[in-house]
C-alpha positions, -999 to 999 in steps of 0.1 A, spaced: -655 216 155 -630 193 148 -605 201 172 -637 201 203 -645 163 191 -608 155 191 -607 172 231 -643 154 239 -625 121 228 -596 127 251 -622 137 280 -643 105 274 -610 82 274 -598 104 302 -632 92 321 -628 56 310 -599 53 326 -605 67 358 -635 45 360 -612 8 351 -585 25 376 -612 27 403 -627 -8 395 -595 -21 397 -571 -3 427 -602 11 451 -611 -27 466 -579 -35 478 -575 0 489 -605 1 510 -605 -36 522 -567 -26 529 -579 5 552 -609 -14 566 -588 -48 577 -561 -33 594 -531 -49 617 -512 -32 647 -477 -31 647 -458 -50 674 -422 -56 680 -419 -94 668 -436 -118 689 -413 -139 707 -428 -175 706 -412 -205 728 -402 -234 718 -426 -253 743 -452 -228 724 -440 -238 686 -444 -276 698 -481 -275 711 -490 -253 683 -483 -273 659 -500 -304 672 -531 -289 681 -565 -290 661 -571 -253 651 -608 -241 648 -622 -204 644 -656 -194 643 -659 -165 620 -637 -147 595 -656 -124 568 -627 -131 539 -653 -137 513 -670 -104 514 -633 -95 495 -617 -85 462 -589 -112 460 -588 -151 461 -579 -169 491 -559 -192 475 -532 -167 472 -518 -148 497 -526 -115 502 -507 -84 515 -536 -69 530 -564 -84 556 -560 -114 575 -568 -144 559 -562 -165 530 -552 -204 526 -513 -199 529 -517 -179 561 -543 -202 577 -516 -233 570 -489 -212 583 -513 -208 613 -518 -243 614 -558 -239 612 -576 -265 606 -612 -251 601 -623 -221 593 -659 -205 595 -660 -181 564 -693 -161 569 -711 -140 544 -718 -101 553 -746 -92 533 -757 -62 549 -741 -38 569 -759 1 577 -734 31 569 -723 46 603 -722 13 618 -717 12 654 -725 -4 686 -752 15 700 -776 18 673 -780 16 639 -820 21 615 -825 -4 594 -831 20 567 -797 36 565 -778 34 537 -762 2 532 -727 -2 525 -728 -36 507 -746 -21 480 -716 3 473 -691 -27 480 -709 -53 461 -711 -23 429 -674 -14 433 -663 -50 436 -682 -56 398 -701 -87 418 -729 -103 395 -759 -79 389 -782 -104 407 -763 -92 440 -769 -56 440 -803 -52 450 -807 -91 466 -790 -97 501 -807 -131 491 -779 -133 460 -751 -118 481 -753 -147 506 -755 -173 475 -726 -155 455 -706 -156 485 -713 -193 488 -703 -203 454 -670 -181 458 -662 -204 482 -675 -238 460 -652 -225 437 -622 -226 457 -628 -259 469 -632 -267 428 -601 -255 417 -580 -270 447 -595 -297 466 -565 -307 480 -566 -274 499 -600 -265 507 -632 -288 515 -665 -272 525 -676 -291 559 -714 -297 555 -717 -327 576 -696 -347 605 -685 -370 579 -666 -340 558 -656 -331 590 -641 -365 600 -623 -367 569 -606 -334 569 -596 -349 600 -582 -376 592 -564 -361 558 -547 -334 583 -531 -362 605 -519 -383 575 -500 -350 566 -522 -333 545 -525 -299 545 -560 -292 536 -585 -267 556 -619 -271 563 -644 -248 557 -676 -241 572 -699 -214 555 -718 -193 577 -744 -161 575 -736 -129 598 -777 -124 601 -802 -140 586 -816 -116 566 -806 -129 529 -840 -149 537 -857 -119 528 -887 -126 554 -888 -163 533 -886 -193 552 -882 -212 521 -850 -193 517 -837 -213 545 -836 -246 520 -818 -230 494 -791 -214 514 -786 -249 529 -781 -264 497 -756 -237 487 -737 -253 521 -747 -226 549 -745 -245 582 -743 -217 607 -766 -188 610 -763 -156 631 -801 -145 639 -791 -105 635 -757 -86 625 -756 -42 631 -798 -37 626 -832 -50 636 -844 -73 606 -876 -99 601 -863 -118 629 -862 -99 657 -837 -71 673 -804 -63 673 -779 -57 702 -769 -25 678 -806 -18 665 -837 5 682 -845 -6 717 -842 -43 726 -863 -60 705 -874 -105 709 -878 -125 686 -905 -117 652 -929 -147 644 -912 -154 618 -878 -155 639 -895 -182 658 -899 -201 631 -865 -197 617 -850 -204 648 -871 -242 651 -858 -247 614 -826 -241 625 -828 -262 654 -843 -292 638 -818 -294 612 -780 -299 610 -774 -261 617 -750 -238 640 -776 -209 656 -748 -182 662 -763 -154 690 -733 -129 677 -751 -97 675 -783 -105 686 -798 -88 713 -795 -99 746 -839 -103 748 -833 -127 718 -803 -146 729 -830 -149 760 -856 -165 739 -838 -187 721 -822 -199 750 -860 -209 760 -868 -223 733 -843 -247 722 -819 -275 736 -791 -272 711 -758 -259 717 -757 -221 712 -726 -198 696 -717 -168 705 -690 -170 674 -671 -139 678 -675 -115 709 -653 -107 738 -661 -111 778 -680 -76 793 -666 -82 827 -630 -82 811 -640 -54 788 -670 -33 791 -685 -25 762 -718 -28 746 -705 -55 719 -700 -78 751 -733 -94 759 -736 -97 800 -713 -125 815 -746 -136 832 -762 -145 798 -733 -153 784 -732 -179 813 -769 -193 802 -756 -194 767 -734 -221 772 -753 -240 796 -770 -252 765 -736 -270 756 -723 -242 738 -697 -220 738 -685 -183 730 -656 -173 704 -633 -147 717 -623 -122 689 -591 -104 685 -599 -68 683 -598 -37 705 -634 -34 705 -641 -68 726 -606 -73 744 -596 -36 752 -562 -49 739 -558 -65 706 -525 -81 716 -516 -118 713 -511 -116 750 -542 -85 753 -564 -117 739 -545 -142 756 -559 -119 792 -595 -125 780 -593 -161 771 -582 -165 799 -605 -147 824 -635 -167 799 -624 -195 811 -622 -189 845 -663 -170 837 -676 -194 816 -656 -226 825 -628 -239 798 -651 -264 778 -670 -230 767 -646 -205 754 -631 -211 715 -616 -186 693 -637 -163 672 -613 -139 654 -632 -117 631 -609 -115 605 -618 -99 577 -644 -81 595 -636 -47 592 -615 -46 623 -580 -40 632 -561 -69 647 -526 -72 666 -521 -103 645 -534 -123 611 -544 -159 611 -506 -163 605 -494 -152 634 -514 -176 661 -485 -194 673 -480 -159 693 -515 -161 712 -508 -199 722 -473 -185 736 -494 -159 752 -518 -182 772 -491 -208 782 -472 -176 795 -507 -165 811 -511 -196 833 -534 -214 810 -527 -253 808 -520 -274 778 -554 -291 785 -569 -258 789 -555 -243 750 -563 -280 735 -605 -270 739 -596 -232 734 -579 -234 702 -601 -263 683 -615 -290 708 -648 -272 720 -655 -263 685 -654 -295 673 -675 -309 701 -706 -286 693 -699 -290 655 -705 -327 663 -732 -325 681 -751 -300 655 -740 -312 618 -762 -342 623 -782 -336 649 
């Protein structure tokens, strides 16, 4: 008996141990497999390149980093961004935007709402609070005050935008020398209201100022462009969507479907996102809304984000991105494309936020003018986050 107590002790530390080893090495190894970069030969960047780049103002729409096992004030060895990388980048404001659901099997053509959801597993495996494992509500305000936290420890690194003001003075900081980064928190779907409109409130006071309507699955609000048949917007969308409209909020279309990005575009006059997409006539896929919507999208004043990965460029290049920028422009006209990376994402890229001297080296080499990268790479950001943090 003795000797079977002494071999169940060694099986029950044996157990223990596998468990803290999983807790502890399977994040990084799945964020590390899920967040991948394609190897190039080394980007060749100009000199004329290096110059622009690093007097431009910097701006991307929508990078996923917080969803993550690791702190971005330290830089990583796996995904795409983190503080050191975005000042190596030069990146002057970032959008971090919380994933707080996301259906197993994901894809582009459709996904039920009632699949299993892989932010469950994630949020479990990462040891987040309790609160989050069952509340998409909590996952959005975790996220949040991951990011609060940051901004805590180092202020003189990070400052969460929630009005123009913050935005002016990151500004202003950057071109005294500072290196600090703006940050912008942002929802990828809006279903952490849980069907609440009062939810709206409290995820504006935890300093959400852009909201994607749907992410991979129909929700309260209406359809998705990956959910069952093209669904409008729900009552309760329309409501969300006036909310939105009538405060100092970003409406991101990202994933919507294209019969919602339709009704919104009727029922507002504020400047609509598209934060992270590619162009379909450049690459047809499903992800791509139509260039013809896309083309009543930013009629409202707004623009689209082109992303970095395969999926929306059909090349995830610096100069594969560079193509598509490029023919947006010439689509869409140049005061409406911006950069929309999807770091962090789940994607593979050709390059981290690092690296983005390369892709302005790639559109100078395309044909594109100084002017032309100016609005691309920060400019047309800035203009619709003035015109929609205090509306």
């Amino acid at each position: 008996m003795r000797t079977f107590g002494k071999w169940l002790g060694r099986l029950l530390m044996l157990i223990v141990i596998a468990i803290v080893a999983f807790l502890v090495f399977a994040p990084g190894l799945v964020e590390g497999d899920r967040n991948g970069i394609t190897e190039y030969p080394p980007f060749v960047v100009s000199d004329q390149a290096h110059a622009l780049h690093a007097n431009l103002i910097i701006g991307d729409w929508h990078a996923d980093s917080l969803l993550w096992k690791r702190s971005i004030l330290k830089r990583a060895d796996r995904g795409h961004v983190d503080l050191p990388r975005l000042r190596d980048g030069n990146v002057a404001i970032q959008v971090f935007t919380a994933v707080t659901k996301s259906p197993a099997g994901q894809n582009y053509d459709s996904n039920s709402a009632e699949a299993r959801d892989n932010i469950t597993l994630l949020a479990v495996g990462q040891m987040w609070p309790i609160r989050t494992w069952q509340s998409i509500y909590e996952r959005a305000a975790y996220q949040a005050q991951k990011l609060h936290a940051v901004e805590a420890k180092a202020p003189e690194q990070l400052k969460i935008i929630r009005t123009v003001r913050d935005l002016d003075a990151v500004l202003a900081a950057r071109a005294n020398g500072a290196q600090i980064i703006g940050g912008l928190l942002g929802m990828e779907g809006a279903h952490p209201l849980e069907g609440k409109i009062a939810n709206l409130d409290r995820l504006w006071d935890e300093g959400y100022r852009l909201v994607g309507l749907q992410h991979f699955f129909d929700n309260e609000l209406g359809g998705s462009l990956h959910g069952i048949g093209n669904h409008g917007l729900t009552d309760f969308g329309r409501e969300v969507v006036a909310q939105i409209a009538a405060r100092g909020m970003v409406l991101d279309l990202a994933h919507s479907s294209p019969r919602v990005a339709r009704e919104v575009v009727d029922m507002t006059d504020i400047p609509l996102v598209v934060s992270h997409t590619g162009l379909h006539s450049a690459c047809e896929t499903k992800r791509n809304l139509p260039d013809d919507l896309m083309r009543d999208i930013v009629a409202t004043g707004g623009v689209i984000g082109i992303g970095y990965w395969a999926d929306v460029t059909c090349d995830d290049s610096p100069a594969g991105v560079a193509a598509v920028i490029k023919a947006a422009i010439a689509a869409v006209g140049e005061d409406a494309v911006s950069l929309g990376s999807d770091y962090d994402g789940s994607v593979t890229t050709g390059f981290d936020t690092a690296q983005l001297a390369a892709l302005t080296h790639e559109l100078l080499a395309t044909g594109v003018s100084e002017g032309q990268i100016a609005k691309v790479m920060g400019g047309n950001m800035l203009r619709v986050l003035r015109a929609r943090l205090d509306p």
